[in-house]
C-alpha positions as CSV (number, residue, x, y, z in Angstrom):
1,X,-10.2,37.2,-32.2
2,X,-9.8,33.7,-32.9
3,X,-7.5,32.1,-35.6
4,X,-8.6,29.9,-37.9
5,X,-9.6,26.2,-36.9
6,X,-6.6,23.6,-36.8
7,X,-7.4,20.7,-38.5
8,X,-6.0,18.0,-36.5
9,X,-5.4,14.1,-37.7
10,X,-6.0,10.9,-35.7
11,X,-6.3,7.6,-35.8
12,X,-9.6,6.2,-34.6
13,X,-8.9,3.8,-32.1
14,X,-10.3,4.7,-29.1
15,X,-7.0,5.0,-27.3
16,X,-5.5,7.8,-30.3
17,X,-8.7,9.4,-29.9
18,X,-8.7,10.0,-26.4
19,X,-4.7,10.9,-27.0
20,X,-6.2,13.2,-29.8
21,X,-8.9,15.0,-27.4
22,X,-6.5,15.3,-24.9
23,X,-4.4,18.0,-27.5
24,X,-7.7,19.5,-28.6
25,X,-8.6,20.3,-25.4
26,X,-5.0,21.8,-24.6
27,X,-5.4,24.0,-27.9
28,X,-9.3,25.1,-27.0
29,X,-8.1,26.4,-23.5
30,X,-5.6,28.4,-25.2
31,X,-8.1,29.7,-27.5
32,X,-7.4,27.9,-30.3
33,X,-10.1,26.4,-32.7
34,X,-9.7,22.4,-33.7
35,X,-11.2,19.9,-35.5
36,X,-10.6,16.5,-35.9
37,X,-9.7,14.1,-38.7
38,X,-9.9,10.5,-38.1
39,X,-7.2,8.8,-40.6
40,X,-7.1,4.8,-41.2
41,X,-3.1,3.7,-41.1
42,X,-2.1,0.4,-42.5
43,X,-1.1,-0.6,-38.6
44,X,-4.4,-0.2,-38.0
45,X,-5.5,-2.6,-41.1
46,X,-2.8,-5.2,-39.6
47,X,-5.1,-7.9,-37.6
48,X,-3.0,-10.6,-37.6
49,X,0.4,-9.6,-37.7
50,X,2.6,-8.4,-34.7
51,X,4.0,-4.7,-36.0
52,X,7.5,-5.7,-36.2
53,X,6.5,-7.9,-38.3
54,X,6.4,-5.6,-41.1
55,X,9.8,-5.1,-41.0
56,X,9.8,-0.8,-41.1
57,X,8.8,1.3,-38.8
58,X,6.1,4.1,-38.9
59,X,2.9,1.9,-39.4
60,X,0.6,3.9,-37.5
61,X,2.1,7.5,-38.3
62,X,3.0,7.4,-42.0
63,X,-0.8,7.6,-43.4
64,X,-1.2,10.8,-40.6
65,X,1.7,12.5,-41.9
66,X,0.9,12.5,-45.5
67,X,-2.4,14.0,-45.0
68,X,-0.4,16.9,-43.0
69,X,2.5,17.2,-46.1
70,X,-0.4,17.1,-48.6
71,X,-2.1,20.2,-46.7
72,X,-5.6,18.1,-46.2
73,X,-5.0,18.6,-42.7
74,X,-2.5,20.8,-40.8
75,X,-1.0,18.6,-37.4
76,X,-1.4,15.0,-36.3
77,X,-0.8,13.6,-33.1
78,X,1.2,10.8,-32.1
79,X,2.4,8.3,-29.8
80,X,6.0,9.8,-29.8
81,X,7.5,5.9,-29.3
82,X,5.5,5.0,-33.5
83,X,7.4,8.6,-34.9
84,X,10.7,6.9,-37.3
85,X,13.8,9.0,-36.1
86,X,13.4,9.7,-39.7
87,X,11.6,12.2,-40.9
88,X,10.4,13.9,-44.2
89,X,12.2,17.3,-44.5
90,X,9.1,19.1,-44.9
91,X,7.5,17.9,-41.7
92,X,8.7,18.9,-38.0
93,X,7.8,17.6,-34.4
94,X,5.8,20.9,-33.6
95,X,5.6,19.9,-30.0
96,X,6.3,17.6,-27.5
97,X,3.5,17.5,-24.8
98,X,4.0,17.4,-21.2
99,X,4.8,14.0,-20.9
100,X,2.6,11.1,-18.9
101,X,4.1,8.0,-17.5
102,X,6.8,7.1,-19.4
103,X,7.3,3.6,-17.9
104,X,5.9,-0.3,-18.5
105,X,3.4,-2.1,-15.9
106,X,3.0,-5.8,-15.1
107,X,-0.6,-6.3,-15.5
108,X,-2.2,-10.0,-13.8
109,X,-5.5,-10.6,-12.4
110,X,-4.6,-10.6,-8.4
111,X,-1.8,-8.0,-8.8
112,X,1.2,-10.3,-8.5
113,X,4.9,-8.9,-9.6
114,X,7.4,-10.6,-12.0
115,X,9.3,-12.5,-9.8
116,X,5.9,-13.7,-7.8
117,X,4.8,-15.4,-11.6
118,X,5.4,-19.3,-11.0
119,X,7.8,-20.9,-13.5
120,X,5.8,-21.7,-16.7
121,X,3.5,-18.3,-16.2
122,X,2.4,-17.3,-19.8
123,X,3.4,-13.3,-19.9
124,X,1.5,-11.2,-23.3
125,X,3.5,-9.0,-25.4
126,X,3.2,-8.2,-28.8
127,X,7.1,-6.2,-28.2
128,X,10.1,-7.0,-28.9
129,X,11.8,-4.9,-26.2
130,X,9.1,-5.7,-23.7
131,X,9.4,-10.0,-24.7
132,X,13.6,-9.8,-24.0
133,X,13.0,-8.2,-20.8
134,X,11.1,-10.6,-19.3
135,X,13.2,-13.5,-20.4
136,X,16.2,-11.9,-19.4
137,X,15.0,-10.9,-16.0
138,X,13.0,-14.6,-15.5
139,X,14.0,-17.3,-18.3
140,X,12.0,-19.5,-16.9
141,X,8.8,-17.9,-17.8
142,X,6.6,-17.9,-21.3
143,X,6.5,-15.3,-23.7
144,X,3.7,-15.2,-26.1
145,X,2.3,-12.7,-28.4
146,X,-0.1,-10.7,-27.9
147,X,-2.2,-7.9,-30.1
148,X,-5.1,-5.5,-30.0
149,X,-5.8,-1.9,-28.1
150,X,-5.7,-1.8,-24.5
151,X,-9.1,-2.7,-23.6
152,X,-8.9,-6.0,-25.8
153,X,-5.6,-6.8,-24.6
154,X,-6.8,-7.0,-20.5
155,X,-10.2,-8.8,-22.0
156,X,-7.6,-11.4,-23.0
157,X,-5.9,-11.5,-19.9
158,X,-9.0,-11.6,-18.0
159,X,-10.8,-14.0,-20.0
160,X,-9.7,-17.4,-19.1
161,X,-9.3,-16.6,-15.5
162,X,-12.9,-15.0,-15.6
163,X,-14.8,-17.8,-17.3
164,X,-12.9,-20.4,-14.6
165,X,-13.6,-18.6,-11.7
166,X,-17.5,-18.7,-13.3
167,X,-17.6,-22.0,-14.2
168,X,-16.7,-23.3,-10.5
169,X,-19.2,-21.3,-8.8
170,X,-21.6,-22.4,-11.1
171,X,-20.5,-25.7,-10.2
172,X,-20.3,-24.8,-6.3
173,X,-24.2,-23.5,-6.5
174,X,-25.4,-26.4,-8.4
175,X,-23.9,-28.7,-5.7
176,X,-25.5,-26.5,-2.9
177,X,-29.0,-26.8,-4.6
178,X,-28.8,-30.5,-4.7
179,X,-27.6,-30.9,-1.3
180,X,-30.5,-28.7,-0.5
181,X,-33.4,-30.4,-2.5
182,X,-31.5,-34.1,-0.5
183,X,-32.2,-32.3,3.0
184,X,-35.9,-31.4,2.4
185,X,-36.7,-35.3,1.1
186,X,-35.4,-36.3,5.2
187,X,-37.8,-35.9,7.9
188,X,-35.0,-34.8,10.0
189,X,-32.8,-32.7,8.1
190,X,-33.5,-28.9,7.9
191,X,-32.9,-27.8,4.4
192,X,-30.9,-24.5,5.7
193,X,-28.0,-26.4,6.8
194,X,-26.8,-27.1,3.5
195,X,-24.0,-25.3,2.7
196,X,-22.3,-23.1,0.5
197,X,-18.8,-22.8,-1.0
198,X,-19.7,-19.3,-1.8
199,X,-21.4,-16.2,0.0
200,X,-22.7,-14.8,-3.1
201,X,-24.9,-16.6,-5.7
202,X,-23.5,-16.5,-9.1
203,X,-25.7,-14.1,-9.9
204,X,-24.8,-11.7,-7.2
205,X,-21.0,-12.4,-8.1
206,X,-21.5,-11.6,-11.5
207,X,-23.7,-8.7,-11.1
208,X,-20.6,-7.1,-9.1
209,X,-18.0,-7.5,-12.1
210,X,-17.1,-4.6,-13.9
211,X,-18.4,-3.7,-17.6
212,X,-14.5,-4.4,-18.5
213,X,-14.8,-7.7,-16.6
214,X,-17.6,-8.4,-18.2
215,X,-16.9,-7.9,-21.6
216,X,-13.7,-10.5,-20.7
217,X,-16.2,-13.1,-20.0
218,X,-17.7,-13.1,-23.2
219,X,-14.4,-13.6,-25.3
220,X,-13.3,-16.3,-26.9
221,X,-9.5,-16.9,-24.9
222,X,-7.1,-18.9,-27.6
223,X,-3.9,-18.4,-25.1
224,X,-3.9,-18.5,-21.2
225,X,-2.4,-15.7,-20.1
226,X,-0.7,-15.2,-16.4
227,X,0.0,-11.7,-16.9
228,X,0.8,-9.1,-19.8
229,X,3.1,-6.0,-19.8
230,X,1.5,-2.9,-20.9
231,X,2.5,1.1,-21.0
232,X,1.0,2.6,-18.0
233,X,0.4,5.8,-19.6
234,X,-2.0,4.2,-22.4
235,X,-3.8,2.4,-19.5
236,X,-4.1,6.0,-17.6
237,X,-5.2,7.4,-21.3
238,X,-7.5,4.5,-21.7
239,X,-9.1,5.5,-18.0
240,X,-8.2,1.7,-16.9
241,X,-5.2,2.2,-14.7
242,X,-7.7,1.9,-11.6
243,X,-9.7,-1.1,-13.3
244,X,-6.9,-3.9,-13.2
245,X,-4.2,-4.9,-11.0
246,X,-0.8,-3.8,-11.7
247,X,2.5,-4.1,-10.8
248,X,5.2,-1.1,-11.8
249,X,8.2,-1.8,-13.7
250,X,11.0,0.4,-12.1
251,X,12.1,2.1,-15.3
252,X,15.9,1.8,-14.5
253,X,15.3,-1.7,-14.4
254,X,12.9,-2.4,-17.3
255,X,14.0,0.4,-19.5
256,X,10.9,1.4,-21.7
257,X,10.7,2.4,-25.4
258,X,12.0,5.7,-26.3
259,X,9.8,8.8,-26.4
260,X,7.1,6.2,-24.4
261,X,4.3,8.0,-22.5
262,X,5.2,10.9,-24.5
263,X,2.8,12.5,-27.7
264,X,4.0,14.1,-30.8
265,X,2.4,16.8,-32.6
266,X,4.0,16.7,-36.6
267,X,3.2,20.1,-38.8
268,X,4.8,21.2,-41.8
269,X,8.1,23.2,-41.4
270,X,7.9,26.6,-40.8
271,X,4.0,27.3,-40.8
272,X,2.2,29.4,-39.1
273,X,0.2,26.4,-37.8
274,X,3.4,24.8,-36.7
275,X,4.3,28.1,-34.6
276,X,0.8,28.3,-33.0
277,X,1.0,24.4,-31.7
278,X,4.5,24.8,-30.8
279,X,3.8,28.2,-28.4
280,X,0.8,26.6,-26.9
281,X,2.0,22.9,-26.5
282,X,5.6,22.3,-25.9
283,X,6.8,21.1,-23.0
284,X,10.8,21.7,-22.6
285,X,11.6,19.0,-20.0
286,X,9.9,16.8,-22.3
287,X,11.3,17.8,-25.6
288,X,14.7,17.7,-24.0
289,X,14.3,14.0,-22.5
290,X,12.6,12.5,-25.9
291,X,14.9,14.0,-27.9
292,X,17.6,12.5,-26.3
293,X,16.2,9.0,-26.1
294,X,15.7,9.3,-29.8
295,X,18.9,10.3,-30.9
296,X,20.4,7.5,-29.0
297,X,18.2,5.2,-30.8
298,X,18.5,6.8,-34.4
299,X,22.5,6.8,-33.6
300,X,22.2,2.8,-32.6
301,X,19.5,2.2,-35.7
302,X,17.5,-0.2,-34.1
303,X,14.4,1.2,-34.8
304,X,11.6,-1.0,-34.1
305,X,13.3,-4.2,-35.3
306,X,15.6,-4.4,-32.2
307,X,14.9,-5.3,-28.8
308,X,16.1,-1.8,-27.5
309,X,14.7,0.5,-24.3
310,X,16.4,4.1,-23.4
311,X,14.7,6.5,-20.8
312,X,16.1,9.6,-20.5
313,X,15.3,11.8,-17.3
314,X,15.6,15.5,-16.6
315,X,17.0,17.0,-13.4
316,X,19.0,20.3,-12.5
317,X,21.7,20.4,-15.5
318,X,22.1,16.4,-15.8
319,X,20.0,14.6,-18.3
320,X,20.0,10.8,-17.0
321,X,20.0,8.0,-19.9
322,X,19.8,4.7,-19.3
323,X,19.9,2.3,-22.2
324,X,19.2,-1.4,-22.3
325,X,20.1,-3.3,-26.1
326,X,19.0,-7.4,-25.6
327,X,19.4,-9.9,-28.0
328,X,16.3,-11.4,-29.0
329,X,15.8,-14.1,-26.3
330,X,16.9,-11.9,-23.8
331,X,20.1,-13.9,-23.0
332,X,22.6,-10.9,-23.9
333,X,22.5,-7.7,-23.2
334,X,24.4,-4.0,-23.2
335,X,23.2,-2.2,-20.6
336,X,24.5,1.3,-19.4
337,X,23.4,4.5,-17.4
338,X,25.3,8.0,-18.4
339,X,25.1,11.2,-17.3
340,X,24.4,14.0,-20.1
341,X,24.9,17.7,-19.8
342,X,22.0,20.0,-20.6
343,X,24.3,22.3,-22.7
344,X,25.1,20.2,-24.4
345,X,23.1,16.8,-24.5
346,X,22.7,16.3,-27.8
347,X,26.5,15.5,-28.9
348,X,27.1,13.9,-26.1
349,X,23.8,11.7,-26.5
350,X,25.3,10.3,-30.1
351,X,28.7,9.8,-28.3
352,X,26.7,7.8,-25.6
353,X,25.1,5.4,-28.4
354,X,28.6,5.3,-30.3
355,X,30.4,4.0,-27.2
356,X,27.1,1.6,-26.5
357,X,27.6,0.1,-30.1
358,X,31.0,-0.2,-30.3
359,X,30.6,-2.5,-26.6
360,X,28.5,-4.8,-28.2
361,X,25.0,-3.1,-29.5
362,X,25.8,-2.9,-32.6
363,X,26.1,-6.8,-33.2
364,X,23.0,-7.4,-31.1
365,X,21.0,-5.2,-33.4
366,X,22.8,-6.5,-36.3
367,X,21.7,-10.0,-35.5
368,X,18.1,-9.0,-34.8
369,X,18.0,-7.9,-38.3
370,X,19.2,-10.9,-39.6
């Protein structure tokens, strides 16, 4: 016998649904009944404004959890890296997922790597964390904003690059037509030794881009962008990891955004809901490594406001945390890797962030606010 149908809440971009179906299908093979609730956020309302922007963290999970704490719906899933370290008393992180990629990917249309990108390159981000990286790793480069879901944000990549590749084959075929039509008008000249810049028509070339591709050719580009740094696990939810060139970030290196490639599941405390998600769903090694990169951050209180990455990872006994804290240009930085013990991870995880602040975090975050 079945129990009764979990009504589960979403946002409705395509990326949160797929993150959405991806938990209703975990629940339906473990026999559980679900339904989904698409919620609007205020995030999702914001079209011109980079999140940070708003100065507060939560804007894609707040509207979600209300619906769960006013009983309309009973779970909603999240991106773990949008949940605030703060959380209503009612409400509980019901489960944490097996977790997907947790680290960033240099996305540019010929697959080039960061230190490949001439000086000058044009790199999209609409993150803080994501923006000091690259200047602190390559000053030389540009750093401009950049906003939308996944699918819009590689149709702005792809865009300018797209239309200018067009435009000079277009050229290169008009050219070969004229040459052509100069050939047949001399009695000598045989009109099949014109040449061609190109093997394929425009036609043919166009015919062969992808629907993705495509859709980039048709959008209206306001900034040039060389290359843009994206989460791979929202490109591998987004099914578009194997439909654009990328470049891995070594996560030691480029140290992503706590609880990254890592979903959430909130419930109200203590329900029998919130028992049912957490029996069928959670994934210890994952719980373990998120919770740790989130009490580090909630210790630091950077929240989204400050340029801060942690990634904590799993193995034997040893929970391995690195933390990165940049000013906002990049130009400072605390950096440091510790080793935490699984018994007891979590004290030692706040000591970690109190001995990070106390080396200089705590002013870089301090400033960031200001």
């Amino acid at each position: 016998m079945r129990d009764e149908s979990i009504r589960l809440a979403t946002r409705g971009s395509s990326l949160a649904l797929r993150q959405a179906g991806e938990i209703q299908a975990a629940l339906e093979e473990r026999r559980h009944d679900v339904d989904l609730v698409e919620v609007e956020t205020e995030g999702d309302r914001i079209t011109d404004e980079r999140i940070a922007d708003l100065g507060k963290t939560g804007a894609f999970v707040r509207a979600l959890d209300e619906r769960v704490l006013e009983g309309d719906v009973d779970a909603a899933v999240h991106s773990m890296k949008d949940v605030p370290t703060e959380m209503p008393d009612d409400l509980v992180v019901a489960a944490v997922p097996r977790r997907a990629s947790a680290g960033d990917v240099l996305v540019t249309p010929e697959g080039t790597t960061l230190d490949e990108l001439e000086a000058g390159a044009v790199v999209g981000t609409s993150s803080l964390r994501r923006r000091a990286q690259v200047k602190s790793r390559r000053p030389d480069l540009e750093v401009a904003d950049l906003r939308g879901n996944v699918d819009t944000r590689i149709e702005k990549l792809l865009a300018v690059h797209l239309q200018a590749e067009h435009e000079a084959r277009t050229e290169a075929e008009e050219a070969y037509q004229e040459q052509r039509a100069r050939y047949e008008n001399q009695p000598d000249a045989d009109p099949d030794e014109a040449t061609r810049e190109y093997e394929r028509t425009v036609e043919e070339w166009f015919a062969d881009r992808s629907e993705l591709e495509k859709q980039a050719m048709g959008r209206e580009a306001e900034t040039a962008y060389d290359a843009i740094v994206l989460a791979r696990a929202g490109l591998e939810r987004s099914g578009l990891a194997h439909s654009v060139d990328l470049v891995d970030l070594a996560t030691n290196e480029h140290v992503p955004a706590p609880g990254q490639g890592a979903l959430a599941v909130t419930a109200r405390e203590g329900t029998e809901v919130a028992e049912r998600i957490q029996k069928a769903l959670d994934h210890p090694r994952s719980r373990v490594e998120t919770t740790a990169e989130r009490i580090v951050l909630e210790e630091l209180g950077g929240g989204c406001i400050a340029p801060i990455g942690v990634h904590a990872f799993l193995k034997g006994e040893v929970v391995r945390t690195d933390v990165q804290v940049y000013s906002a240009d990049g130009s400072e930085a605390v950096t440091e890797t510790r080793e935490l013990g699984l018994d007891d991870y979590a004290r030692e995880a706040r000591t970690f962030a109190d001995d990070l602040a106390e080396a200089g975090a705590a002013d870089l975050i301090a400033e960031a606010k200001r």
